[in-house]
N, C-alpha and C positions, 0 to 999 in steps of 0.2 A: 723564871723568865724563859721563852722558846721561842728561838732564833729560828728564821726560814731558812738563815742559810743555809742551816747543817744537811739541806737535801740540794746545796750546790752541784752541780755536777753528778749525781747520786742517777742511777738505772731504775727505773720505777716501773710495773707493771701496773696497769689499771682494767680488771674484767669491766664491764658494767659502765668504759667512761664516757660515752654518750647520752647516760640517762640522768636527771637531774641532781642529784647529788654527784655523779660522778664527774659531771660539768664543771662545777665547783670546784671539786677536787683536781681538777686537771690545770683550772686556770690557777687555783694558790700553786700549784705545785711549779706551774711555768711561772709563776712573776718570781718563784724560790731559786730559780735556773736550773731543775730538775732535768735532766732527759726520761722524758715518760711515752710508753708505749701503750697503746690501751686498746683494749682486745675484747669485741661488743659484736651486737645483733647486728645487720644494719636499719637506717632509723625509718619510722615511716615516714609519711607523705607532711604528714602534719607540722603544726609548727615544734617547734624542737630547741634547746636555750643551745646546744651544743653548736648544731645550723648558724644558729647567731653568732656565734663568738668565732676568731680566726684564729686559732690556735694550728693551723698546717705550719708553720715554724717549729712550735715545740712539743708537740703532740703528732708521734706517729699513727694512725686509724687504723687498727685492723680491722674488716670486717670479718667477723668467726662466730662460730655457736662454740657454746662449752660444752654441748653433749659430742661434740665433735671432739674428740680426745686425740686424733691421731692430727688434723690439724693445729689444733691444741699447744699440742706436744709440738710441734715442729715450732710454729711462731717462739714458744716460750724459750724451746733451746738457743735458738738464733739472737733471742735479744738478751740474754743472763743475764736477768735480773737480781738487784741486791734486795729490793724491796715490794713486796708482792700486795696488792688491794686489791679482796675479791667483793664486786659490789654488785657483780651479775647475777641476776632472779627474776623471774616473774613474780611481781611484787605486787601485785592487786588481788586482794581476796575475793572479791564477786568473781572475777575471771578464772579464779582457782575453783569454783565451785561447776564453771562450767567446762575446764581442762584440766581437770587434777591433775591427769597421767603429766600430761605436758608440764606442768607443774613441777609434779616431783624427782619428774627427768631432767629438770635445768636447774633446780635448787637444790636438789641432794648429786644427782651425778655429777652436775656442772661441778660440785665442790670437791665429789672424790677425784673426778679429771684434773682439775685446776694442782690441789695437794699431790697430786703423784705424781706431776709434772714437776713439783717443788721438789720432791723427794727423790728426783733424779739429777736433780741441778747441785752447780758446787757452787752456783754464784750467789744463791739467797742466801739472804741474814735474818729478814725477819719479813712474817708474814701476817694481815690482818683480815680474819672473813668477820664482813659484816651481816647483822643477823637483822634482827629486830625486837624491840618491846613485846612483840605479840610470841614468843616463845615459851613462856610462859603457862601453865597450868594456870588458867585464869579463876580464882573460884570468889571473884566480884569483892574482893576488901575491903577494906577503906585505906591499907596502910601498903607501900610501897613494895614491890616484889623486889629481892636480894638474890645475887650471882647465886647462892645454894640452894632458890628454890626448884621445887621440879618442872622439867620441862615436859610438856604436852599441849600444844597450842590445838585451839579447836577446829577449827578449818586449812584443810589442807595447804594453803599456802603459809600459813603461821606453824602447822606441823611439821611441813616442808622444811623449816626453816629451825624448829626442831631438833629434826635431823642431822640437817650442814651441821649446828652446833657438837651433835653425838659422834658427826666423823670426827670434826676436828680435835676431839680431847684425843680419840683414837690415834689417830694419825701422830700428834703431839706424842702421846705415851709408848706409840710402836714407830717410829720413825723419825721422829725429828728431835727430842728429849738430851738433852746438853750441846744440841749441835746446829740448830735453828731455832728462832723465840719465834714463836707463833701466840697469838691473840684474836678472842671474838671479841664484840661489841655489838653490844645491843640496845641500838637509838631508839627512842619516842619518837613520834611522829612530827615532821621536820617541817616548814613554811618557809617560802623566800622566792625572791625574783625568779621568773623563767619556769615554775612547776606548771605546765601546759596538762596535767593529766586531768583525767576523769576521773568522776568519783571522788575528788577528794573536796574537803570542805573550801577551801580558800582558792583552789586556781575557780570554783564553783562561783564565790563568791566575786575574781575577778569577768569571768567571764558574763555575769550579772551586771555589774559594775561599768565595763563597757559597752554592753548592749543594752545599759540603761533599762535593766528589770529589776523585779524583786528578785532575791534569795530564798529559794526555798530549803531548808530544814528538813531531814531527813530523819535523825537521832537527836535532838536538840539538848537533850540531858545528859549523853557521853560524857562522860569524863578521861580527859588525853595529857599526857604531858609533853606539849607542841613547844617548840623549839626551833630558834631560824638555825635556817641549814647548816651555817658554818661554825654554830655549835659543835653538827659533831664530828664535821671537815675535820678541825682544827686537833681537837680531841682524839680520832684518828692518829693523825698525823704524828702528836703526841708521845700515843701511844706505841706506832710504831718506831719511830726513834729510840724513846725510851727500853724498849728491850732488845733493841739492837747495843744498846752501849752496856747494859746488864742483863743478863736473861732472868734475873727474878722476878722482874719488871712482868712476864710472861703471865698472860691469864685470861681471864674475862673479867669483861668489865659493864654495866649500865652507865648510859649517857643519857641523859636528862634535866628539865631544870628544875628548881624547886620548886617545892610541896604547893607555893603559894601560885603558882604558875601552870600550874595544872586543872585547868580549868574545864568547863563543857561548851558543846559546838555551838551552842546560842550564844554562850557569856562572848564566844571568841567573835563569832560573827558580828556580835554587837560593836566590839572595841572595833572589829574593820569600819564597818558601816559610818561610826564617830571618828575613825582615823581617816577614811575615804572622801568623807563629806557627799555632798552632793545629792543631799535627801536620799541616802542609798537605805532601803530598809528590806526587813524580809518577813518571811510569811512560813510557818512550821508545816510541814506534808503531814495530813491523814495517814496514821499506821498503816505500810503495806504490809498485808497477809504473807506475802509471797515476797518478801525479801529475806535477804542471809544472813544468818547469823552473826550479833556485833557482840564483844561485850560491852555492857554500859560501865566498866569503874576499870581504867587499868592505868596505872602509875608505878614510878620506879625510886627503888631506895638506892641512890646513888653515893651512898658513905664511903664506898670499898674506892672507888678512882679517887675521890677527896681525899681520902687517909694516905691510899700507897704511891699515888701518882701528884698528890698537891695541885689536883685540877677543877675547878670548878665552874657552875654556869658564868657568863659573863651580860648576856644581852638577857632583860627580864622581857615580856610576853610581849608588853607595850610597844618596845624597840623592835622586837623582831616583826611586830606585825607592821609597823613606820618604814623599817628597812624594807620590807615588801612592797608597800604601796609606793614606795620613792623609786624601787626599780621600775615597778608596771607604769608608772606616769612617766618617766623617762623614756620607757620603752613605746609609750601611747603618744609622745614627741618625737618618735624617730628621731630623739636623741643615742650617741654613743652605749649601748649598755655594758660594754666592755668598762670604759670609765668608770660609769655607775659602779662595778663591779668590784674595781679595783678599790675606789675609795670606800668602800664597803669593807674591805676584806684589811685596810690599811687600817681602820679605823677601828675594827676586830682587833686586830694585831696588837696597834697599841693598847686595848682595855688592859689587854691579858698582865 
């Protein structure tokens, strides 16, 4: 069982907590009465779920880049923190194709900056960079990638990400090793209230939705292991407790849901489309020549968090995609989404 409280009153740093997971994580962390400080880009013009929600109470805002090491460094000493969540990336693959440098300057150095700001502090206990599914040597499976396989993702921002992973055993092995528990984690690709981005299948599929079009299909036969978001909030969060109270607890971990849940971008757009109602239908894009490389098969073997940590999915595909469309119609009532949110994350809570 995992109590919120044990982040009562607890120092929390948050890189990355303006962008949609990190939202998430900001809000469980303040209804937990965490004091969280979170240390981000600042956001654009667009809409934004973080914009939405009022967290100036329990959430202090830096604005910072992580390539900025020496502001970095100053924020981080000021607030000494117990518990570190590194979630800042350029995290869109097309865009890494057209900024790699920019890329691997916020995803690999952002992490060496972040870690050695850790490694100068006496107040961390434990630390979590979050990575991704796509780290991965991807050579199209059928059967689930495991924490030992090799990593080499094929596009720069999945390589990028790679790397973070290759500092952090480092840093682990040469600096932090019996004296701070640090952990990666590496999510499948997440769905839930508030995802406003591009590119991705389901904010695609709402902004269709509300402007009353069709869906268009990009990759319709990918196969993803899509998960709502506070799947791997929660799992996180988890995680970082747990090797705060034991340092064996310390590792890498996959989050994802099962085997049966992993599904392709048609099968998932369909279940929106019957979950959204409203004659919402879609229509598959003509092969572009000139688009960037996806893989089509990536899935994760998730046994190792089950076995060592006794944590498992809780919300199947169905629910997560309900949980979505019940925030965005809320949100499409300029109803509270804060509420939505809450009874969302309460109702999370109690599955577990």
């Amino acid at each position: 069982m995992f109590d919120l409280s044990v982040y009562q009153g607890k120092k929390v740093w948050v890189t990355g907590h303006n962008g949609f997971k990190g939202s998430w994580l900001c809000k469980v962390l303040a209804l937990a009465g965490a004091r969280v400080c979170g240390y981000s880009l600042a956001l654009p013009d667009t809409k934004n779920l973080f914009s939405l929600m009022d967290l100036s109470d329990s959430v202090v805002s830096i604005i910072g880049d992580v390539r900025d090491r020496k502001t970095l460094e100053k924020e981080f000493t000021a607030f000494a923190p117990e518990y570190v969540f590194h979630l800042a990336a350029q995290p869109l693959v097309k865009f890494s194709y057209q900024e790699p440098a920019y890329t691997y300057e916020t995803n690999v150095m952002g992490t060496v900056n972040l870690l050695d700001c850790a490694r100068r502090s006496s107040s961390v206990r434990s630390i979590l960079n979050v990575t991704t599914d796509k780290v991965y040597e991807n050579k199209e499976w059928e059967w689930g990638y495991r924490e030992n396989e090799p990593l080499n993702g094929y596009d720069p921002y999945s390589n990028s990400k790679s790397c973070s992973e290759l500092i952090t055993s480092t840093y682990q092995r040469c600096f932090f090793e019996g004296k701070v528990a640090i952990s990666t984690a590496r999510a499948g690709n997440v769905i839930g209230g508030g995802d406003f981005a591009l590119d991705r299948i389901i904010p695609d599929c709402i902004r269709a939705a509300l402007e009353k079009k069709e869906i268009f299909l990009r990759n319709p036969h990918s196969i993803r292991p899509y998960q709502h978001v506070l799947e791997p909030i929660f799992a996180y969060l988890y995680i970082a407790w747990k090797q705060s109270e034991e340092m064996k607890f310390a590792g890498t971990y996959n989050i994802g849901p099962e085997q049966s849940d992993c599904i392709s971008t048609k099968e998932l757009a369909e279940k929106f489309c019957k979950t959204w109602g409203e004659n919402l239908t879609y229509l598959i894009e003509k092969e572009n020549q000139e688009a960037v490389h996806e893989a089509s098969f990536l899935t994760l073997d998730c046994a190792k968090i089950k076995k060592v940590l006794k944590w498992k999915p809780i919300w199947n595909i169905d629910t997560a995609i309900q949980k979505t469309v019940e925030w965005v119609k809320s949100y499409q009532a300029k109803e509270n989404i804060e509420i939505c949110m809450e009874k969302q994350i309460f109702s999370y809570l109690e599955s577990i």
